[in-house]
C-alpha positions as CSV (number, residue, x, y, z in Angstrom):
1,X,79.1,80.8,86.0
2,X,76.6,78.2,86.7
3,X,75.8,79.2,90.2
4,X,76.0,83.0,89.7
5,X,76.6,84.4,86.6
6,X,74.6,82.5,84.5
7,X,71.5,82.8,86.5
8,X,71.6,86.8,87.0
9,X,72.7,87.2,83.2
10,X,75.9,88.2,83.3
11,X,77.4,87.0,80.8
12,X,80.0,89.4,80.3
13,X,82.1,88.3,83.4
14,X,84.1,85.4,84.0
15,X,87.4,84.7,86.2
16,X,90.0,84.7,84.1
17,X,92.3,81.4,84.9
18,X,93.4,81.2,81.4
19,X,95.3,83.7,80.3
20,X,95.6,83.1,76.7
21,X,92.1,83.1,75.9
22,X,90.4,85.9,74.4
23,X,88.3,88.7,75.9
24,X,86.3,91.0,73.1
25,X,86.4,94.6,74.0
26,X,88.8,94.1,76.8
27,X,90.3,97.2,78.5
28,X,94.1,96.9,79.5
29,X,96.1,97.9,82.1
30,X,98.8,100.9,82.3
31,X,101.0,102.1,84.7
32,X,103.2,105.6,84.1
33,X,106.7,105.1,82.9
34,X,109.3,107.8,83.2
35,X,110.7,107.0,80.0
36,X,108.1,106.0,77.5
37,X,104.7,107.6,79.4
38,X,103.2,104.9,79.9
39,X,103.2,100.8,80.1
40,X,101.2,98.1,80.0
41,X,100.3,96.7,83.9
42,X,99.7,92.6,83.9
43,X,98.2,91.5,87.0
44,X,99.0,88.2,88.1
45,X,96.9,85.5,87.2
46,X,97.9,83.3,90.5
47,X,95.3,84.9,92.3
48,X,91.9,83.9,90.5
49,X,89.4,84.4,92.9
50,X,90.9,87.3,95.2
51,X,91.1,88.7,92.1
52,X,91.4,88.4,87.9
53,X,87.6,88.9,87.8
54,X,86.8,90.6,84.3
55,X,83.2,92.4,84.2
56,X,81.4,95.4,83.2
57,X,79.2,98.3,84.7
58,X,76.3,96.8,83.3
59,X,76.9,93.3,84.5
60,X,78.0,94.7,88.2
61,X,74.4,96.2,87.8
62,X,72.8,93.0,87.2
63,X,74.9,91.2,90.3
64,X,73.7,94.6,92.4
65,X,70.3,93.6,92.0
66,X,70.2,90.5,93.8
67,X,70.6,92.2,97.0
68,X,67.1,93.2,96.4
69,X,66.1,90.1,94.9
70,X,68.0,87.4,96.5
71,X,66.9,85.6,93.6
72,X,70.5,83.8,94.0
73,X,71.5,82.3,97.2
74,X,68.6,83.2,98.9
75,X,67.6,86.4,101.5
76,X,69.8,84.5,104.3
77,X,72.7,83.9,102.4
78,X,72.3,87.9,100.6
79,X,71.8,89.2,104.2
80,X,74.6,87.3,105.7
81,X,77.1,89.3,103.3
82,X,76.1,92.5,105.4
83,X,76.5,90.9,109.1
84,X,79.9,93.0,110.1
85,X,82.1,90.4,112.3
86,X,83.5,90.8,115.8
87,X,87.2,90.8,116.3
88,X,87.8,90.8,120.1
89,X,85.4,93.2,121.7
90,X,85.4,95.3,118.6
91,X,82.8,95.5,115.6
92,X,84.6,95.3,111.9
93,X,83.2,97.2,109.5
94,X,84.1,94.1,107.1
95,X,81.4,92.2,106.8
96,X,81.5,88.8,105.1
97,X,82.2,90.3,101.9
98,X,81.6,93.7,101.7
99,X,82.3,97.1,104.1
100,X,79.5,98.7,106.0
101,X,80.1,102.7,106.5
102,X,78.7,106.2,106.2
103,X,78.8,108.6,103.4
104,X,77.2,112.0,104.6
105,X,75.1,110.5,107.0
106,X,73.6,108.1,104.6
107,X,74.5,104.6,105.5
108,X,76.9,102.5,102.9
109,X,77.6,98.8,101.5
110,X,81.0,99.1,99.5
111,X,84.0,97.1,98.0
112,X,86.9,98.3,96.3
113,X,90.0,96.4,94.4
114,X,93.2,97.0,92.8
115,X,95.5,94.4,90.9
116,X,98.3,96.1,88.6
117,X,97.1,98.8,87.1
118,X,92.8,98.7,87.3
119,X,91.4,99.8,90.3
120,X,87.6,99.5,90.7
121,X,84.6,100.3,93.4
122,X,81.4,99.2,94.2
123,X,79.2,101.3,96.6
124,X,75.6,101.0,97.3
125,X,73.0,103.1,98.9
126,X,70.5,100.5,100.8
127,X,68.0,103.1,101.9
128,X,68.0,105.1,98.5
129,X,67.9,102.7,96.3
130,X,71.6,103.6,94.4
131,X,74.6,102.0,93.7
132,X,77.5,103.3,91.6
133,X,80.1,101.0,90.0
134,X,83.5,102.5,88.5
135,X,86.1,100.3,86.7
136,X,89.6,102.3,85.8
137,X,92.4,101.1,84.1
138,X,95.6,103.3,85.8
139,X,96.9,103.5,89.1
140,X,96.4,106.9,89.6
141,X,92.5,106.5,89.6
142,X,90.7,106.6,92.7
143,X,87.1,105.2,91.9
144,X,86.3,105.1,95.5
145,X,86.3,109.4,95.5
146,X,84.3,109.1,91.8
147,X,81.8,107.1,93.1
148,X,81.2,109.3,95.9
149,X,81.2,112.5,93.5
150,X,78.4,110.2,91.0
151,X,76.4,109.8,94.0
152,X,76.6,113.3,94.9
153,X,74.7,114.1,91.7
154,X,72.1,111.9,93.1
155,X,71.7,112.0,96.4
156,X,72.1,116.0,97.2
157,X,68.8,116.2,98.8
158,X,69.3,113.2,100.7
159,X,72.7,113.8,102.8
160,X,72.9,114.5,106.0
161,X,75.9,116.2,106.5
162,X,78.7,118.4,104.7
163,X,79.7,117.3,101.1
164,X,83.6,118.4,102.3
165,X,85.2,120.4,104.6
166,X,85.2,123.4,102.5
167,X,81.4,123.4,103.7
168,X,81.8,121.5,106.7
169,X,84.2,124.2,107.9
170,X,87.1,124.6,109.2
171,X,87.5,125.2,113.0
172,X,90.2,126.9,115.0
173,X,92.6,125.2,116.7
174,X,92.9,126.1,120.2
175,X,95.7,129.1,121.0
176,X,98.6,127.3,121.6
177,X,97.9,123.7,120.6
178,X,101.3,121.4,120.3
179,X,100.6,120.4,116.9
180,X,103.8,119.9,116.3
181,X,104.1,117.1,118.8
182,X,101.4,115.0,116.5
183,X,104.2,114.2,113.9
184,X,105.3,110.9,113.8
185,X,105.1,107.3,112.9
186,X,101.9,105.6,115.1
187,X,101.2,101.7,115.6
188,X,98.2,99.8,115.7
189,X,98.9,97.4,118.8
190,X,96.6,94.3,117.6
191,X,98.6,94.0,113.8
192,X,100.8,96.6,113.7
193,X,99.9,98.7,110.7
194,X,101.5,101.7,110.9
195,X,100.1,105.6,109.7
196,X,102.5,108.6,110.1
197,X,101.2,112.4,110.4
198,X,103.6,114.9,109.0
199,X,104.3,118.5,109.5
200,X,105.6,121.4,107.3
201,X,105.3,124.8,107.3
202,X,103.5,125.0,103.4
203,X,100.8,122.4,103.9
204,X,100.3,122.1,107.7
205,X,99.6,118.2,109.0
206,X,98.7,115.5,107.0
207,X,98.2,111.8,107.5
208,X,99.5,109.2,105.2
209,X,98.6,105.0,105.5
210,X,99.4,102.3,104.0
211,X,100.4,103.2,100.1
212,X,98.0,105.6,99.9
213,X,98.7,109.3,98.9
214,X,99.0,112.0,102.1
215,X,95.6,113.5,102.8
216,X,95.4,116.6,104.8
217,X,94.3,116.7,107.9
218,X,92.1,119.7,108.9
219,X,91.1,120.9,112.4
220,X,87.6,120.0,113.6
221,X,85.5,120.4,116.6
222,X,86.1,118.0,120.1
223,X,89.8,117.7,119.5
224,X,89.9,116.2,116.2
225,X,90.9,116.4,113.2
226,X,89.5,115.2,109.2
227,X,91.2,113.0,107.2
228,X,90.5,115.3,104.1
229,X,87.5,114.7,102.7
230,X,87.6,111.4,103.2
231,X,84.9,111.3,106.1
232,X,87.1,110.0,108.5
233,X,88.8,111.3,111.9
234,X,91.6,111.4,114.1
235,X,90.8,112.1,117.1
236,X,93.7,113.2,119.9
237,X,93.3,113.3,123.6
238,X,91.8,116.3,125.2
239,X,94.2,116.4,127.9
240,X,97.3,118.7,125.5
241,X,99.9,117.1,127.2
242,X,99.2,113.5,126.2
243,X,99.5,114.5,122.4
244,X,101.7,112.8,120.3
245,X,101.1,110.2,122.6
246,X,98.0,108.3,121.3
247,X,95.8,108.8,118.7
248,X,92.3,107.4,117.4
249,X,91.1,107.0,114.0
250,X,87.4,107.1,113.5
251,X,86.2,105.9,109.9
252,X,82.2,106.1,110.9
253,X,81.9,102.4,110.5
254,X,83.5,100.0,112.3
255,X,84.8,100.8,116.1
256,X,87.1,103.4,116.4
257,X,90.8,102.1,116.5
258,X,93.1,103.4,118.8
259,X,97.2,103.9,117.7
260,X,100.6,104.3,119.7
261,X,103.2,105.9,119.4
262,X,106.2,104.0,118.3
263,X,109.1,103.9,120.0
264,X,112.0,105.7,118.2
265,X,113.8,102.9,115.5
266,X,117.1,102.1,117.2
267,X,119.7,102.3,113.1
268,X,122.5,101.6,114.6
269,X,124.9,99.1,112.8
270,X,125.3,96.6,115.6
271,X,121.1,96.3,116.2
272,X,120.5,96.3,111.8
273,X,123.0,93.3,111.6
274,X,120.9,91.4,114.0
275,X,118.4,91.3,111.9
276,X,120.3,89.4,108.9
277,X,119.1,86.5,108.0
278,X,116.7,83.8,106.7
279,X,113.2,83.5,107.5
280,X,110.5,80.4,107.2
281,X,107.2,80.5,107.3
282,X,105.8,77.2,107.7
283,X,101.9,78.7,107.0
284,X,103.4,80.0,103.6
285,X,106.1,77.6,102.8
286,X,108.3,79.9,101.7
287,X,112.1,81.5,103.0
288,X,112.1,85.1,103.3
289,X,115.7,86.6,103.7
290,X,116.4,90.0,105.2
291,X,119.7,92.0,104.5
292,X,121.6,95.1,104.2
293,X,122.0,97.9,102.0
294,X,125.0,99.4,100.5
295,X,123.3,101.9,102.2
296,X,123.0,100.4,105.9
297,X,119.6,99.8,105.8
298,X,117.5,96.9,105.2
299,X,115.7,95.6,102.7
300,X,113.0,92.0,102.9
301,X,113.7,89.7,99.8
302,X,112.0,86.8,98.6
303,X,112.7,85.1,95.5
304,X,109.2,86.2,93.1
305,X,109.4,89.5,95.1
306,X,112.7,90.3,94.7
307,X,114.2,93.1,97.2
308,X,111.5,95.4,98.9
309,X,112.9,98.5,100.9
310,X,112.5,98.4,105.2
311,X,111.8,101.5,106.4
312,X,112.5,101.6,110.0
313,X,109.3,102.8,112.1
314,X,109.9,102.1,115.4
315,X,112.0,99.8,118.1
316,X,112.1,96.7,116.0
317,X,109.9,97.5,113.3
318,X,109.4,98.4,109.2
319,X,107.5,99.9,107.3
320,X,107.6,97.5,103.7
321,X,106.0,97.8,100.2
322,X,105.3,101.8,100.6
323,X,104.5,101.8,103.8
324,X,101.9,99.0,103.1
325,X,102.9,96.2,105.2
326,X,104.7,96.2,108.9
327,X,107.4,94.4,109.5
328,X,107.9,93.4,113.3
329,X,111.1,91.4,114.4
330,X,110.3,89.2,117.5
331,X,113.3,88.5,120.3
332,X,113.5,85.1,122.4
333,X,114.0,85.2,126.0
334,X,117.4,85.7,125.4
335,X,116.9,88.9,123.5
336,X,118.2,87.6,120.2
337,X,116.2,88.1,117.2
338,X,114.2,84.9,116.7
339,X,111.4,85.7,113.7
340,X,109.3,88.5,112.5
341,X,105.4,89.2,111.5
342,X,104.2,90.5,108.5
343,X,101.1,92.2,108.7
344,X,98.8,93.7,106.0
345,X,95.2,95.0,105.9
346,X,93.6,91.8,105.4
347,X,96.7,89.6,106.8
348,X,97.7,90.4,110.5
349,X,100.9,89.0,112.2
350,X,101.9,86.1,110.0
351,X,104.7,84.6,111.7
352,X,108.1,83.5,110.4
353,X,110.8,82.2,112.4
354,X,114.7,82.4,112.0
355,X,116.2,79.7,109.9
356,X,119.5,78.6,109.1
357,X,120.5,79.5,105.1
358,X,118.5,77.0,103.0
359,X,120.4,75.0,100.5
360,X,121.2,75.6,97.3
């Protein structure tokens, strides 16, 4: 508040590490319940910083114009947000901060965030001169797709390219193109996050990641395909009979990121019991314990979590949390199962290692 806040007037936002006090006008959270409609969605105050941060439109407008300004921090320490950072021989499109990309040609500086039941997005326009800042209170909301519809209404004349595929187009799929073998669950090799294309007869291919809804995924020129109307592509190898073998998703901002296919999930009782037991991770300080279903599969528990489902994705591998997090077991020279990684978007390969049954 003294550094930033105060100094760019907003004084409707704070970091809420005190969960009793009192916020005028504040919005709450809801999630659907099957029973009742709907419920109340607490995020979890643990987090200050990552998250918890209560604010407004208006005030979001006020911290917007400091990019501008740089009346706070300074024009180094304003630019430096923006410099996108180099993992390996690729360019992020994270920058320290915020997420550069392309919206109909236009160049972007964005953020989303989600915690319980609000979901929120920040997108500005650099070269326009916009920015657009929704706040929701459900699940269901995507702010990311309003504030690309808001700046729509702004910016018509100023895009490049296509509002959506409906006027991008839709191209034809050459005769005979083994779509079918595209289905499947895919692997990034540097964390592991995995995406899976489906196929059915009604609605074609689509591509789901991470906890997000399917999006359809529509023929386009040079052997691709759009992700919806998202702006982003999958690209598959021109050469027909390598399909289903690789893939590349292309979001228009950071290097494009090449997946595998994973090697079929081996569900048989003898490998799933292998992979019973408790886990340590000494970065996390904290015992994870994987075990079977009634079922026969498995599930990852941990004692604030509880049980989360493991959806098996390929030769040692999960899918966790709604497909958000992968779940890799690792093998010892000897073969046996000696630890997993758990990887996330912004958490890749954090390593646990086999552990005897803590006590009591």
């Amino acid at each position: 508040e003294e550094r930033i806040f105060g100094p760019l007037g907003m004084d409707r936002t704070h970091f809420r590490d005190d969960h009793e006090r009192v916020v005028p006008d504040r919005a709450y959270a809801y999630a659907p319940d099957p029973d009742e409609g709907w419920k109340i969605s607490i995020p979890d105050f643990a987090i200050v910083g990552a998250s918890s941060l209560f604010t407004t439109v208006e005030d979001l407008a006020k911290w917007e114009r400091n990019f501008r300004t740089a009346e706070v921090g300074g024009r180094d320490a304003v630019d430096g947000m923006l410099h996108r950072v180099a993992v390996g021989d690729d360019r992020h499109a994270y920058s320290h901060g915020l997420f550069g990309g392309e919206h109909r040609g236009l160049r972007t500086v964005s953020h989303g965030g989600a915690d319980a039941g609000y979901r929120s997005h920040f997108r500005r326009y650099p070269e326009q001169g916009l920015a657009v800042a929704v706040l929701c209170n459900a699940p269901g909301a995507r702010p990311g797709e309003r504030a690309r519809e808001v700046a729509g209404l702004y910016l018509a004349d100023a895009f490049t390219e296509p509002a959506d595929e409906e006027e991008a187009g839709e191209a034809e799929l050459p005769a005979g193109a083994p779509v079918e073998k595209l289905a499947g669950w895919y692997a990034n090799r540097v964390n592991d996050l995995p995406l899976r294309i489906s196929q059915s007869e009604e609605d074609g291919l689509s591509l789901a990641t991470g906890n997000r809804p399917s999006r359809p995924l529509v023929p386009a020129p040079d052997t691709a395909f759009r992700v919806g109307s998202t702006g982003n592509r999958i690209v598959v190898p021109a050469d027909r009979s390598q399909w289903g073998r690789t893939i590349v998703v292309d979001d228009g901002a950071g290097a494009p990121i090449r997946y595998r296919r994973a090697q079929p999930a081996d569900t048989g009782a003898g490998t799933m019991a292998a992979f019973e037991g408790w886990y340590w991770s000494d970065e996390l300080g904290t015992f994870y314990r994987v075990r079977r279903t009634d079922e026969g599969g498995l599930e990852l528990w941990q004692r604030r979590l509880g049980a989360l489902a493991a959806n098996p994705m390929q030769r040692d591998a999960f899918s966790v949390y709604f497909d958000f997090l992968a779940l890799t077991f690792t093998r010892g020279e000897d073969g046996r199962v000696d630890g997993f990684t758990l990887s996330g978007p912004r958490t890749w390969k954090l390593r646990f290692r086999r552990v005897e049954k803590p006590a009591p």
